[in-house]
C-alpha positions in Angstrom: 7.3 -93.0 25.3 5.1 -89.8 24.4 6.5 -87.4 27.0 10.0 -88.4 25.4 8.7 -87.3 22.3 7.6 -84.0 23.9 10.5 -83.1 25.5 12.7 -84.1 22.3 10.1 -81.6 20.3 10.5 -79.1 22.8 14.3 -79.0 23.2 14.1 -78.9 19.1 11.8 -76.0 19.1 14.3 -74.4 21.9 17.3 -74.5 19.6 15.8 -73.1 16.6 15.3 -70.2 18.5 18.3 -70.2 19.8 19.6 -69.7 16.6 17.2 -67.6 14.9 18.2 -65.4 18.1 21.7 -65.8 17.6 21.0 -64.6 13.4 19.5 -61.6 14.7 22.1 -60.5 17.2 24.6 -61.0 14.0 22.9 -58.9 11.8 22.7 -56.4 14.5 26.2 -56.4 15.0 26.7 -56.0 10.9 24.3 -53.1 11.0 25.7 -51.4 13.9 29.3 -52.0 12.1 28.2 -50.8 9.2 26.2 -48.0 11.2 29.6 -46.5 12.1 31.3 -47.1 9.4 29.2 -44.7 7.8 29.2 -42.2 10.2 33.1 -42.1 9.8 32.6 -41.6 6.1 29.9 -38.7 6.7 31.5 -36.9 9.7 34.5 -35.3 7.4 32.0 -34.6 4.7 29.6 -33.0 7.6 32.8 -31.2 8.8 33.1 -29.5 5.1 29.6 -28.9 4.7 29.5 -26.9 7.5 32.9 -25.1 6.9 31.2 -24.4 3.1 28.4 -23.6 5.0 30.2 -20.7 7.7 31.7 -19.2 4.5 28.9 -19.1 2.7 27.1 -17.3 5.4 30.4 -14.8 5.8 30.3 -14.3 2.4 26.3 -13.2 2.6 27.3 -10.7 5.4 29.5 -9.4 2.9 27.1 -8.7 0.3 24.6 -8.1 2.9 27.0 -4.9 4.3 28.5 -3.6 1.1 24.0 -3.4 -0.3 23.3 -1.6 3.3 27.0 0.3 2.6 25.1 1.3 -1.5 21.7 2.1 0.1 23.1 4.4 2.6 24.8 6.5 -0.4 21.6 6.1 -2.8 20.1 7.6 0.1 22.8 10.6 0.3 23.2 10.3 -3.2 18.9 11.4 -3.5 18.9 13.9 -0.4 21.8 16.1 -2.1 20.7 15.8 -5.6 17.1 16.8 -5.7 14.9 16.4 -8.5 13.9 19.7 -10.8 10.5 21.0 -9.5 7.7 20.9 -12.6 6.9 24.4 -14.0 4.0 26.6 -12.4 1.2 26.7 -14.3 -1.6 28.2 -12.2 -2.3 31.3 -14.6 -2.7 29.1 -17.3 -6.2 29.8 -19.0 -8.2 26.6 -19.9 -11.9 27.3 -19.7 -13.4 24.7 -21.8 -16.4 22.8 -21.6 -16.0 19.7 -19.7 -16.1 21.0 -16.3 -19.9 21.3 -15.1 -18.8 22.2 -11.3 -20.3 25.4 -10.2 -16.9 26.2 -8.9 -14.0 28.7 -10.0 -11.8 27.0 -12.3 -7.7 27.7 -11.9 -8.5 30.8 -9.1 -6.3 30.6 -6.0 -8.3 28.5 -3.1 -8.4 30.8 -0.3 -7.7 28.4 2.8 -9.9 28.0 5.6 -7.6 27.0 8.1 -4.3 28.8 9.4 -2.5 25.6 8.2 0.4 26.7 6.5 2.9 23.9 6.4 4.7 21.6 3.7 6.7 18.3 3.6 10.1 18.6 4.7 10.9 15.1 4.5 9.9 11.1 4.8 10.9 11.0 8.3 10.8 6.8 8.5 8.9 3.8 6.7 7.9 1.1 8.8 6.1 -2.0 6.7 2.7 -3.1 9.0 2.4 -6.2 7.2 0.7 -8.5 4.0 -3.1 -8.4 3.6 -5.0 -8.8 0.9 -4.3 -8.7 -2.9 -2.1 -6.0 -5.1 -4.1 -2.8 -4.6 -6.1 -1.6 -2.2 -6.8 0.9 0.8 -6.1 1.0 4.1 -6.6 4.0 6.7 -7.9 5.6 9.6 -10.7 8.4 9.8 -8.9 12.1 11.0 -11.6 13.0 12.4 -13.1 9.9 14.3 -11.6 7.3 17.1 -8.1 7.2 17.0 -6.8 3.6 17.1 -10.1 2.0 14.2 -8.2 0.7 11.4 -10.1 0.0 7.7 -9.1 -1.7 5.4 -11.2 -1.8 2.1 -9.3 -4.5 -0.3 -9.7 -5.0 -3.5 -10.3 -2.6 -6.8 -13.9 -4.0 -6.9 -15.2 -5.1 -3.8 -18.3 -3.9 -1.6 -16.9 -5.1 2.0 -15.1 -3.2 4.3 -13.0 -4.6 7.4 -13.3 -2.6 10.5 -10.1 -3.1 13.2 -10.9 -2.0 16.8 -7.0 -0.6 16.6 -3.7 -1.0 14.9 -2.2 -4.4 17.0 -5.3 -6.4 16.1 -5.1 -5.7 12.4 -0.7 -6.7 12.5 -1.9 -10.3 14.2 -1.4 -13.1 11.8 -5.4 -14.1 11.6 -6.2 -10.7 11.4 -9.6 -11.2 9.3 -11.1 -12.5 12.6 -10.8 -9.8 14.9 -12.1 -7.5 12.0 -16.0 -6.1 11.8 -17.1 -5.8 8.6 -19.4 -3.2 6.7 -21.1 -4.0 3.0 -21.3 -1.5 1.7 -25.2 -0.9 -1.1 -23.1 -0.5 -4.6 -19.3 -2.2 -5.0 -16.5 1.2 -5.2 -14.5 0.7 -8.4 -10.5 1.5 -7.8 -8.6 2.9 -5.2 -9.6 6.3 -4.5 -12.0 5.8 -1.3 -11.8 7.9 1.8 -13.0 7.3 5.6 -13.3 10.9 6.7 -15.7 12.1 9.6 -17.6 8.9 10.0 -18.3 8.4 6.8 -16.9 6.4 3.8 -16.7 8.6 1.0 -16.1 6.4 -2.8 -16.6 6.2 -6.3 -19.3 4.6 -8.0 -19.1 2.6 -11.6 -23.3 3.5 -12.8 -24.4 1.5 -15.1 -22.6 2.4 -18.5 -20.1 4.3 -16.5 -16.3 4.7 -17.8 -15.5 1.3 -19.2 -19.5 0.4 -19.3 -20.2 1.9 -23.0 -23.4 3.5 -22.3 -24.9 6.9 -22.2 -23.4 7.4 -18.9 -19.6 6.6 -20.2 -17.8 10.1 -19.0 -19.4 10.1 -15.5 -18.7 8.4 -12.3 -21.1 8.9 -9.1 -19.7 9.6 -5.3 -21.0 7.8 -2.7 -21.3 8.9 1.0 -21.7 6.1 3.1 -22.8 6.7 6.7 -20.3 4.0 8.6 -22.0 3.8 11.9 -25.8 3.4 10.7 -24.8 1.8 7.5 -26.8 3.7 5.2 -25.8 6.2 1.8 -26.5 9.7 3.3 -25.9 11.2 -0.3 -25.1 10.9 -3.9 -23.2 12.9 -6.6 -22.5 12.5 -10.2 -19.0 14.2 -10.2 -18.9 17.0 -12.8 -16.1 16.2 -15.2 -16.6 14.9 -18.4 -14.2 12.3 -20.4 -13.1 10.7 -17.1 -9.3 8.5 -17.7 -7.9 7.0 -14.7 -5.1 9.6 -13.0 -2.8 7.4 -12.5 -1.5 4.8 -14.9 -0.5 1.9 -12.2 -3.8 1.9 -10.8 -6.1 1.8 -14.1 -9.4 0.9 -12.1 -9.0 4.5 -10.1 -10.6 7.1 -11.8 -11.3 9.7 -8.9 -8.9 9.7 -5.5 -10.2 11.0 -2.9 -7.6 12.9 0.0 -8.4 14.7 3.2 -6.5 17.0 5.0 -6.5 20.0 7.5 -9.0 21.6 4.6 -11.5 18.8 4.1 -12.0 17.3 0.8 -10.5 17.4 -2.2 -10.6 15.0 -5.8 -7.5 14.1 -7.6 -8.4 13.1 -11.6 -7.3 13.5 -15.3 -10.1 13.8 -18.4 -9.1 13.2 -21.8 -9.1 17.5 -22.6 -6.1 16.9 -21.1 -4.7 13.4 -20.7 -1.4 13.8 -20.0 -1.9 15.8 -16.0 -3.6 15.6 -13.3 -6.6 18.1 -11.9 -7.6 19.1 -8.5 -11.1 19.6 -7.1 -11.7 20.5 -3.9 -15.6 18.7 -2.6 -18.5 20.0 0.2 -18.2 17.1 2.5 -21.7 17.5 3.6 -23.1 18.1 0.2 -20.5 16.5 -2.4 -20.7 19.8 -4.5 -17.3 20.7 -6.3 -16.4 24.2 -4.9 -13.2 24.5 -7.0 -11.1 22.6 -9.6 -7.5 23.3 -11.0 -5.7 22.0 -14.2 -2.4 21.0 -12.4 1.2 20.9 -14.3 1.9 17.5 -13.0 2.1 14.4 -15.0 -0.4 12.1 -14.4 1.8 9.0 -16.0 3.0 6.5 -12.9 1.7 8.8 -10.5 0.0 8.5 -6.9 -0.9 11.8 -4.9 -2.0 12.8 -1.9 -3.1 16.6 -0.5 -1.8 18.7 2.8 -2.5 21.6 3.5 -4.3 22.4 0.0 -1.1 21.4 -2.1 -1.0 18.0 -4.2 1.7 16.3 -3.5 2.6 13.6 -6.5 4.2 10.6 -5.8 6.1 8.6 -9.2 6.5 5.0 -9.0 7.4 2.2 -11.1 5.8 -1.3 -11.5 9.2 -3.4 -10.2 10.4 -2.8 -6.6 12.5 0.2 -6.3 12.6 4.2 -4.7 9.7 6.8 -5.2 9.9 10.4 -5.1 7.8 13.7 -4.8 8.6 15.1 -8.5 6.0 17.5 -8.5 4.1 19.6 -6.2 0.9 21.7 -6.8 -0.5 24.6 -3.9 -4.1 25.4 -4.8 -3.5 28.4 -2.4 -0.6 29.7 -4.4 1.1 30.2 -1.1 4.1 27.2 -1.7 5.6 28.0 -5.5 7.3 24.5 -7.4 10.9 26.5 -6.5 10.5 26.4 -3.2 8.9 23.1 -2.4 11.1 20.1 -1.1 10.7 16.6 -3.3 12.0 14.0 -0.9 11.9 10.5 -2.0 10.2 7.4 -0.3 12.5 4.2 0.8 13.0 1.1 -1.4 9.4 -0.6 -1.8 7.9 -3.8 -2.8 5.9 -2.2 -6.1 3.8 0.8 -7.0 1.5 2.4 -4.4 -1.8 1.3 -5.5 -2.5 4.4 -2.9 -1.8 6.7 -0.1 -3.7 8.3 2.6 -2.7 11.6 4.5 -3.6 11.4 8.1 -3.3 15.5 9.0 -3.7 14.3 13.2 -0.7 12.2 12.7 0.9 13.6 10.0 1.8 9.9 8.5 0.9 8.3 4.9 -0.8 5.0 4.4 0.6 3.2 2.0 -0.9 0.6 -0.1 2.4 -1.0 -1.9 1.7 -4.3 -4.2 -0.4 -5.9 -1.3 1.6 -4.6 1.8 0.5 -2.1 4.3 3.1 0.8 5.5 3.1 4.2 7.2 5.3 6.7 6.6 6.1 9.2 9.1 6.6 12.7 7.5 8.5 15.8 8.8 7.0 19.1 8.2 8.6 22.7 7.7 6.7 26.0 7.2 5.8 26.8 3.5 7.7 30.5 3.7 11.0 28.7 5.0 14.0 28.0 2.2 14.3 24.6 1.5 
């Protein structure tokens, strides 16, 4: 009697699984009905997306064309209509008391090299990549090891990345193949320089410009030994009333440039706040051997000096084209008439700043956060442009 109440409990246990099995194979069947049901709804609806989608992309080849077609005649459009060259000033006679350089002020610069050549053109731009904020400076030293890349980031900063060459600085976690060098005192702006092993900058001293003190009007220039990672010298640059040169980059208040002559200083003072003046510096000593009053506007400017002339670069804050608009030769060799102003390509913002490599005649361009080199070509300073 109890193992036919066993079996009767089994067979009951059987069939209600039976039929919980037979429920689930059901709702399969619904859901895989349903399943393609769906799937005939969507397939004409995937069929017009992607027909909206082809056109859509046809349509952005278009535009894409005809704004490659528009850029290719702005370009033409910029090499055949060239900007008017700024007016000589050279002769001008300024004197004045703010200057406390031991140099000639306004004489021609008698050039101690044979280099005699000019920009022709901005041969090619190619964009490196995005590191670090806004502004900044990056740039290789003429006169040291080819390939070492640095990189000094920031308007206020007092670390330096050091890349063993180019390739390792365009990898994606560049920061970790990078050396870096603190510097004693933090540079203030843009205006630094790697030049012969050493990092030349600008110094805010207590109560500097900005700081209020007795020391508002001055700035001191720092030269930084890279290699043993000690300040070699110190200068108080001789200018008084110190104003930032160039209005996009208001934390520069001296740029340093190199070229085939060595050193030179690119600033404005409020005697005369509306251009920009030219000193050329003793790299060994910091001493200003020269300075110049210069005729060009100092107002969305960035410059950059080869072969003793300052070339000036106007930009504007939203992406769009730069020129050369003005050209200054110390030497007195290259007159405004004569000079070439070629423009730069379309760019992301305003160069927060440039660097002239003489050994490979490129710029390196600091442009709202990314890095670029342009390639120039060069022409003789006595041919016709």
């Amino acid at each position: 009697m109890t193992q036919w109440r066993c079996s009767q409990r089994t067979w009951a246990g059987g069939h209600e699984a039976g039929e919980r099995l037979a429920q689930c194979q059901d709702q399969s069947s619904r859901h895989a009905a349903e399943l393609r049901d769906f799937k005939n709804k969507m397939l004409p609806l995937l069929e017009v997306a992607e027909k909206e989608r082809e056109a859509l992309r046809t349509e952005a080849d278009t535009i894409s064309g005809r704004v490659d077609r528009l850029e290719r005649e702005v370009d033409y459009l910029e090499t055949q209509n060239p900007a008017l060259p700024c007016v000589e000033v050279d002769e001008k006679v300024t004197g004045g008391p703010g200057i406390k350089g031991k140099g000639r002020r306004n004489e021609k610069y008698d050039m101690l090299t044979d280099c005699g050549y000019t920009i022709s053109q901005v041969r090619s731009m190619k964009i490196l990549k995005r590191f670090g904020g806004p502004a900044g400076l990056w740039t290789k030293d003429p006169m040291g090891p080819t390939e070492r890349i640095y990189v000094l980031d920031g308007t206020q900063n007092d670390t330096a990345f050091v890349f063993p060459r180019l390739r390792d600085f365009t990898l994606a976690m560049a920061a970790r193949k990078a050396s870096r060098v603190r510097v004693p005192f933090p540079w203030v702006g843009t205006g630094q320089l790697v030049y012969g092993g050493f990092l030349y900058y600008a110094r805010r001293p207590p109560g500097g410009p900005g700081g209020g003190g007795e020391l508002e009007n001055t700035l001191q220039l720092i030269k930084f030994h890279l290699a043993n990672r000690t300040v070699v010298d110190s200068s108080v640059f001789p200018a008084e009333g110190l104003i930032p040169p160039y209005g996009l980059t208001a934390d520069t208040y001296i740029d340093l440039a190199a070229d085939e002559e060595g050193l030179w200083a690119v600033y404005a003072t409020r005697e005369d706040d509306r251009h920009l003046c030219l000193a050329k510096l003793d790299p060994q000593t910091l001493d200003t051997e020269q300075q110049w009053d210069t005729p060009c506007p100092r107002e969305n400017a960035a410059a950059f000096v080869i072969c003793g002339t300052l070339y000036v670069v106007y930009n504007t804050r939203p992406a769009s084209r730069a020129r050369i608009q003005c050209s200054f030769d110390a030497s007195g060799t290259l007159t405004p008439e004569r000079a070439a102003l070629p423009y730069f390509p379309r760019r992301y913002g305003a160069h927060a700043s440039l660097r002239y490599n003489p050994r490979e005649r490129q710029l390196y361009a600091w442009d709202d956060g990314y890095q670029i080199v342009y390639k120039l070509e060069m022409r003789k300073k006595e041919e016709e442009v």
